[in-house]
C-alpha positions in Angstrom: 126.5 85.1 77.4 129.0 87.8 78.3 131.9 88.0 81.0 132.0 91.2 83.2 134.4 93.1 81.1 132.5 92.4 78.2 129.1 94.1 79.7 128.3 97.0 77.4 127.5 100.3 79.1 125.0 102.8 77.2 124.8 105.6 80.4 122.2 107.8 78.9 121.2 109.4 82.4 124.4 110.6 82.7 124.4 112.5 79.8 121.4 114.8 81.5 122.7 118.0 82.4 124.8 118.7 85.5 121.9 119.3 87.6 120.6 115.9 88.0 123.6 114.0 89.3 126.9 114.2 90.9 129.9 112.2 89.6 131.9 110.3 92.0 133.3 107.3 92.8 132.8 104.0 95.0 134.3 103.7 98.2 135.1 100.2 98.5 133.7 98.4 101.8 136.8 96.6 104.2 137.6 93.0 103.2 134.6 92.7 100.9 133.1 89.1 99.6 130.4 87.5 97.6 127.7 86.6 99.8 125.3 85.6 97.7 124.5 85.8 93.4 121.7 85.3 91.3 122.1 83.7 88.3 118.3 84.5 87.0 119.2 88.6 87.2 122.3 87.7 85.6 120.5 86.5 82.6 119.1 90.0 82.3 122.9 91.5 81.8 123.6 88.1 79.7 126.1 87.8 82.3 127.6 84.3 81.9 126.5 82.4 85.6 130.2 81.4 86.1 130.7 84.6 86.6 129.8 84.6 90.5 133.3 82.6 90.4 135.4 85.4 88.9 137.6 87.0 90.9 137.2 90.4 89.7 133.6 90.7 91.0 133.5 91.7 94.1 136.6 94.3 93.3 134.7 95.9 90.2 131.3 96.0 91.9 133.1 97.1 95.3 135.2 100.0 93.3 138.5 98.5 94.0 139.4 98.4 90.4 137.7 100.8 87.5 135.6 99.3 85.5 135.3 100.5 82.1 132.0 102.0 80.2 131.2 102.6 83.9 130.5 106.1 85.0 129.1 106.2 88.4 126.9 108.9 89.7 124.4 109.8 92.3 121.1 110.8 91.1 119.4 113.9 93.2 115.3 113.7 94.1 113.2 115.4 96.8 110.3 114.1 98.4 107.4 114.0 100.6 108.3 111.7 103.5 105.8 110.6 105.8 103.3 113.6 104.3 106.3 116.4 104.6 107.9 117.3 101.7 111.8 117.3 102.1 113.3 119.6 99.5 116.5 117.5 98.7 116.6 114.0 99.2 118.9 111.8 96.5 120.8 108.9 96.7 122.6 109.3 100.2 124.3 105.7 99.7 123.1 104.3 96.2 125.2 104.9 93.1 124.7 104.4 89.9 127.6 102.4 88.0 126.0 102.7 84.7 123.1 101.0 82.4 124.1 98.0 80.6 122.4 97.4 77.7 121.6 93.7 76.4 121.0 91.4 73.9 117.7 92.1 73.6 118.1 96.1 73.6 117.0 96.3 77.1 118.2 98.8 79.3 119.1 97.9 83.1 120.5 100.3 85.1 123.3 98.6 87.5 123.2 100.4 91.1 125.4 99.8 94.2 123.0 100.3 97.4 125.2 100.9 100.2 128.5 102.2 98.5 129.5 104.9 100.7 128.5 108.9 100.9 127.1 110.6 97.9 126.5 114.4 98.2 123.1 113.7 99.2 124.3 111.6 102.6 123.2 114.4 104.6 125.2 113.6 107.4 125.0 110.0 107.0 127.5 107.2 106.4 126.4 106.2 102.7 126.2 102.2 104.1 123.7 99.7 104.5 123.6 96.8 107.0 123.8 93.6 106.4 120.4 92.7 107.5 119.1 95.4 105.5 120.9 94.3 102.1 119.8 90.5 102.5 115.8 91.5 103.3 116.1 93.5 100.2 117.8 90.9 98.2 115.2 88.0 98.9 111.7 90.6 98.8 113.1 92.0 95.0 113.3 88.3 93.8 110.2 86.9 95.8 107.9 90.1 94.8 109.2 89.2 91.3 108.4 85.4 91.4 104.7 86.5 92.8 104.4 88.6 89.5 104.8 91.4 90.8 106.8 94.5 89.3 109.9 95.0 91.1 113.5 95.8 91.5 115.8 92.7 90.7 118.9 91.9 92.6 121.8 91.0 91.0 123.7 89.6 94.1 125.2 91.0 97.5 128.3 91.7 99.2 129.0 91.3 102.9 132.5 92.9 104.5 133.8 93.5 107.6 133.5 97.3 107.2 131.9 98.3 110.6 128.6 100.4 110.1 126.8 102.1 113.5 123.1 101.7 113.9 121.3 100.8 116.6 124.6 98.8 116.8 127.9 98.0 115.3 126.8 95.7 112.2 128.6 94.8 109.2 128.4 96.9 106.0 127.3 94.8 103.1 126.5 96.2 99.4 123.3 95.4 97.5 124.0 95.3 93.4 120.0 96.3 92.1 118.8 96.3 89.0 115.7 98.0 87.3 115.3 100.0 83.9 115.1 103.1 85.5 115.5 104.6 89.2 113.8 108.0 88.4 110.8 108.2 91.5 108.6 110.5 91.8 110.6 112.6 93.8 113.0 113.6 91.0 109.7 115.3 89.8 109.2 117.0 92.6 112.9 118.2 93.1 112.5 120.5 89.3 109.1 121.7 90.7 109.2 122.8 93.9 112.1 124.6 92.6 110.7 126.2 89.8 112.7 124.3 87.1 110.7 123.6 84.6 113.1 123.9 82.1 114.7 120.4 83.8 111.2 119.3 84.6 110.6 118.8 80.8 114.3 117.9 80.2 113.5 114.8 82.3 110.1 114.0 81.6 110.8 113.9 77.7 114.4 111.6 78.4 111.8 109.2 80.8 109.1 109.4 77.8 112.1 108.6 75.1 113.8 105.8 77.1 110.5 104.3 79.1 107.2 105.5 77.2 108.5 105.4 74.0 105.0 104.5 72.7 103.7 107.8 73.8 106.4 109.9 72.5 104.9 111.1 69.1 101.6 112.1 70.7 100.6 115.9 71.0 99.4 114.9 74.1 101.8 112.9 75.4 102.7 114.5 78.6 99.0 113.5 80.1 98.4 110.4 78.2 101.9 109.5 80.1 100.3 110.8 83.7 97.2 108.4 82.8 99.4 105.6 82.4 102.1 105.8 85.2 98.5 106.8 87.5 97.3 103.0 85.8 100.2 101.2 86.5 100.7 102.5 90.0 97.1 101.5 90.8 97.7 98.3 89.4 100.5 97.7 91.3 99.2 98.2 94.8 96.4 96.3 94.3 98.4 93.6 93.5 100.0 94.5 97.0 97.0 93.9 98.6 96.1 90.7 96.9 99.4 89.0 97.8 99.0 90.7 101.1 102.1 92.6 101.0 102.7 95.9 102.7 105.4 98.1 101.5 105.8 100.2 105.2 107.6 103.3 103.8 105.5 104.8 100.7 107.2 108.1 100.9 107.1 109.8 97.3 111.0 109.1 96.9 110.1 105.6 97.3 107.4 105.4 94.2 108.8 104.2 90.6 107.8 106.8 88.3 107.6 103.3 86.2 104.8 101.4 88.4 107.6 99.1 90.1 108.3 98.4 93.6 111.2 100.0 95.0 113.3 100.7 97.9 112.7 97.7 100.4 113.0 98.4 103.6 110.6 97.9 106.6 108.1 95.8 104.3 106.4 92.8 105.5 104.2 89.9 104.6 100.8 89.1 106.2 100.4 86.3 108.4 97.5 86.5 109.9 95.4 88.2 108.3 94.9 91.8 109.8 94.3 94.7 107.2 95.4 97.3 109.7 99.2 95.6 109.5 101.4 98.5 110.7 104.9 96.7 109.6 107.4 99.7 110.1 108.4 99.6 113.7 108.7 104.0 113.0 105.5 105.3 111.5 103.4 105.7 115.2 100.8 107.0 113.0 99.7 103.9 110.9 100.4 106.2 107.8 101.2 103.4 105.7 99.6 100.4 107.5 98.3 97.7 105.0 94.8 98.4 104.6 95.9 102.4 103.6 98.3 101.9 100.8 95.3 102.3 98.0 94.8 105.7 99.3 98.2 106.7 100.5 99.4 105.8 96.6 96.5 108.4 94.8 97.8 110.7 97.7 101.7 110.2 96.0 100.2 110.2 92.5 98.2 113.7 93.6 102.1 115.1 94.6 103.3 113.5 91.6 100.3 115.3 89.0 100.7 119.0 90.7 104.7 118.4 89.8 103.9 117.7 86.1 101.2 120.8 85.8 103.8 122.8 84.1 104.0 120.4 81.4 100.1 120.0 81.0 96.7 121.6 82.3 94.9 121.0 85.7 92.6 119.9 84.1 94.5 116.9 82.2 96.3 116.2 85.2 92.6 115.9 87.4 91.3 113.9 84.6 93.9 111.3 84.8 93.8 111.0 88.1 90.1 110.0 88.2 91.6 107.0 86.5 93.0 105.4 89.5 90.1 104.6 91.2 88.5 102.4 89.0 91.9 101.1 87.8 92.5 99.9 91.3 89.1 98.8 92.1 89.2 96.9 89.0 92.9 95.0 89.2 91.9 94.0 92.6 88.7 92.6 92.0 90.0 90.7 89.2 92.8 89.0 91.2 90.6 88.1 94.8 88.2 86.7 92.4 91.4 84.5 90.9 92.4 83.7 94.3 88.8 82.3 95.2 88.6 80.9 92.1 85.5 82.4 90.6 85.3 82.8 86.9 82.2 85.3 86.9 82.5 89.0 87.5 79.8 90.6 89.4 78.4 91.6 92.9 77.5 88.2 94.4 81.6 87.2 93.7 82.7 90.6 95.9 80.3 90.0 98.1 81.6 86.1 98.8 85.1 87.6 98.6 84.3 90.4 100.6 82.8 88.3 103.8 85.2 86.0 103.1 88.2 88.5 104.3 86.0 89.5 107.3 86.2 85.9 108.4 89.7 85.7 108.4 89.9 88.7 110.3 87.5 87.9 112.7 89.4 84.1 113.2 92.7 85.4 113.0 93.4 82.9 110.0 97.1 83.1 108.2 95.8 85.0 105.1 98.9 83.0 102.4 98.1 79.6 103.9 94.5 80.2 103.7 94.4 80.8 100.1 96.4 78.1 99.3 94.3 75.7 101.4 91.1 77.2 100.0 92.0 75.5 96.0 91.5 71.9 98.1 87.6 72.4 98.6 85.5 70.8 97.3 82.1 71.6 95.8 80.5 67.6 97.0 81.0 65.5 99.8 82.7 66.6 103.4 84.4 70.1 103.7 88.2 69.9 103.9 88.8 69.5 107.7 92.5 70.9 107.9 90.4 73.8 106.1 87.6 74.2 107.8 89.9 73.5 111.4 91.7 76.9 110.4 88.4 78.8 111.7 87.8 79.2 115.4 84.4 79.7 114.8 84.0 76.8 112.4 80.3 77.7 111.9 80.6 80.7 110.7 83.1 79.3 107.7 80.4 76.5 107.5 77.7 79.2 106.4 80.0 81.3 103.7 81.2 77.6 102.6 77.6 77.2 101.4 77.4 80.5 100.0 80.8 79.9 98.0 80.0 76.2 97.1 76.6 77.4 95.5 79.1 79.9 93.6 80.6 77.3 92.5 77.9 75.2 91.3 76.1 77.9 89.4 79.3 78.3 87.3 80.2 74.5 86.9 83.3 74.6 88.3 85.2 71.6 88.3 87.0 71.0 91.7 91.0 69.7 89.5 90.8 72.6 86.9 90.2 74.8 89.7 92.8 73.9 92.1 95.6 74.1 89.6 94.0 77.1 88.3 94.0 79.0 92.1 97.3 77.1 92.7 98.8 79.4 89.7 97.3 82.5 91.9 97.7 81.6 95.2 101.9 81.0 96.7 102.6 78.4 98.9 105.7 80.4 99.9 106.6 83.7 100.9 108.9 85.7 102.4 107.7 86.1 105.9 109.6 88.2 108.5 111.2 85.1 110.6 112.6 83.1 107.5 114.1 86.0 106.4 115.4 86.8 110.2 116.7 82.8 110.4 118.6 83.8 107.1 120.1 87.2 108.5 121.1 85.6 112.1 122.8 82.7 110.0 124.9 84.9 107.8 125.5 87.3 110.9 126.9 85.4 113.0 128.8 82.2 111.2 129.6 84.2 107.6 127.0 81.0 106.2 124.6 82.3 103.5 123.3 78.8 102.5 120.1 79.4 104.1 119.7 83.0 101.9 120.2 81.0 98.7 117.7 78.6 99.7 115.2 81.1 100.1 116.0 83.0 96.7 116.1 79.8 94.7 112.3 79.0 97.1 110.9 82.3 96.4 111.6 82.2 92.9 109.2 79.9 92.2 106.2 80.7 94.8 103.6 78.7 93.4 105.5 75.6 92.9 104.9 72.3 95.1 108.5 71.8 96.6 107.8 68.9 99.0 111.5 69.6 100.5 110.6 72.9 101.7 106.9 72.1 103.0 108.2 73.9 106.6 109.0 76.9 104.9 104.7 77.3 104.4 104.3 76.1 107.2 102.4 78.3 110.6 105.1 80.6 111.7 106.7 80.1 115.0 104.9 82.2 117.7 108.2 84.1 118.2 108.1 85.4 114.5 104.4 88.2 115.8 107.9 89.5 118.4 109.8 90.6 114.9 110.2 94.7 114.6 111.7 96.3 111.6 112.3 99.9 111.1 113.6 101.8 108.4 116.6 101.0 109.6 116.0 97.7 108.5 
């Protein structure tokens, strides 16, 4: 394990020509402090845990003092936002400190979100809230405990640096970490400008650094389209399985890697309604829950036509008729792990299928359904606190029969398939009103207990943690009055 100081910077991004960044340097947030660190994105850095205790923390990550191998930038992207396409976009209040290389020969870049104005502020402040920075903090780590591809988040810092919103609210600064920050948008930037010269430049360093499998291939530009159009397909419909909507899936937003990124007016289903419009801004229902399959091939489609200098239409077509089934096929294979169905075939989407229409019909909380569901049994009485879930409690007493037959016909015993579904299926997530009962806390009496409960909670999802039972437990009927925005 390593102290700060001994963190070993490898900045390859940086060396890319002048016209993807801007050096600059961190403006340090008033009367800055460790809110909150976690030691399990630590490990990624091999950053010694009793670290979080040195005293040159907060002033390194909060630019009070250089730190060296560090050279911190500002990467610049375009993008389409809400179906527009902005020409320049780029970090307005991210930077880039550098990419620490470790043990293993992995490559994390270390970024500051909410560090002050970059070149690319356009007019803003270069600051993010506190609210903001802690919902970001807990959804990187609980996505990542749900197995799902994400940001990590190294820790946070709150201040009492005055930021304007809606309100005055105290700036705070979110330390991220992935392998790569490159989004489609940086894609999009070299096209629309006609620079394909830096078009290839960067595809070939994200290839090199990311793909490196691909990188002898004559046809490696499209065999790379194929696969970042496969992981990105795989990604949402893990999105949907979990029942997690993203709320802002502007192209600037999508990791040209197949990772979620950019948290910001997300939210969890509790009841389950596919039509979930979570950001409080988009009146349209652009990126309501039950559109993110179609709304991520639309951001793959704006992604291909970017890359068509670097392969043929026809390539790029071709490997976008790969999402479809990609997604179709990730997503059947996870429902059917969350019913708990071992076969493959119509009858199993078809049980799956009805089964969602119930829960939509009886307004049933789609996470503590799932989790409930690995109790039933395939003899004797249905599971009351189950079947009491239902308003209609006939209508889950006829697709009961329908599953238990299922059930029968594969010989599924009742123990190996409750721990089995209990692997699938989290007991906790990280619904809007915990995370608001962490934010007020922090807010307004400097305490951040209640966020480290939640991170060391959400770390482990699937895990019985009798302590915690309220946590999964029906939320409060205040939590359906919760707005976010992208201000959040």
């Amino acid at each position: 394990m390593r102290t700060l100081r001994q963190l070993t910077f490898d900045n390859s991004y940086g060396r890319l020509p002048p016209a993807f960044s801007a050096r600059l340097q961190v403006s340090p947030l008033h009367k800055a402090r460790l809110g909150s660190f976690n030691t399990k994105a630590a490990a990624l850095l091999d950053l010694h845990p009793e670290e979080a205790n040195n005293e040159e923390l907060v002033r390194l990550l909060n630019g009070q003092i250089e730190w060296p191998g560090t050279e911190p930038l500002a990467s610049v992207y375009a993008g389409h936002q809400f179906g527009h396409y902005v020409p320049q976009l780029g970090d307005g209040r991210a930077i880039l400190l550098g990419e620490v290389v470790n043990s293993r020969g992995q490559r994390w870049d270390v970024q500051l979100k909410g560090a002050g104005p970059t070149p690319f502020s356009r007019m803003g402040d270069g600051r993010a809230v506190l609210r903001s920075t802690i919902r970001e903090y807990l959804c990187s780590e609980a996505m990542h405990g749900l197995g799902i591809p994400s940001t990590r988040a190294l820790c946070l810092l709150t201040s009492e640096h005055p930021v304007r919103r809606e309100t005055m609210e105290p700036g705070a600064l979110l330390v991220r970490l992935a392998p790569t920050h490159v989004r489609f948008g940086t894609f999009e930037y070299f096209y629309h400008r006609r620079a394909h010269g830096e078009l290839r430049t960067l595809a070939d360093y994200v290839i090199e650094n990311h793909f490196g499998h691909l990188s002898e291939r004559a046809d490696k530009y499209a065999a790379w389209l194929l696969e970042i159009v496969t992981r990105t397909a795989q990604l949402i419909a893990h999105w949907q399985a979990v029942g997690f909507a993203h709320g802002v899936m502007n192209t600037d937003n999508m990791s040209i890697l197949g990772i979620t990124l950019d948290y910001g007016p997300f939210g969890f289903l509790d009841q389950y309604d596919p039509g979930l419009i979570c950001n409080h801004s988009d009146d349209s229902g652009r990126y309501a829950f039950d559109r993110q399959p179609n709304i991520a091939l639309w951001d793959l489609v704006c992604l291909a036509e970017a890359l068509t200098p670097l392969m043929s239409i026809d390539e790029a077509k071709n490997a976008l008729e790969a999402y479809q089934p990609a997604f179709a096929q990730h997503y059947f294979d996870l429902m059917s792990s969350k019913i708990g169905l071992r076969q493959r075939d119509q009858e199993v989407n078809a049980i799956f299928t009805d089964c969602l229409a119930l829960l939509q019909a009886n307004q049933v909380d789609y996470t503590r359904f799932f989790r409930a569901l690995g109790q039933f049994k395939t003899t004797g009485p249905r599971t009351v606190a189950l079947r009491d879930m239902f308003l209609q409690r006939e209508q889950f007493d006829r697709w009961a029969t329908q599953y238990s037959a299922k059930l029968g016909a594969e010989n599924s015993g009742d123990s190996e398939r409750e721990a089995g579904m209990n692997r699938v299926n989290p007991k906790y997530i990280l619904r809007n009103y915990l995370a608001e009962n962490a934010i007020k806390q922090a807010q307004t009496e400097g305490d951040f207990s209640e966020v480290d409960t939640l991170l060391k909670l959400l770390q482990h999802p699937f895990d019985e943690q009798p302590q915690y039972d309220a946590y999964a437990a029906e939320p409060p009927e205040w939590a359906r009055k919760i707005e976010v925005s992208c201000s959040s």
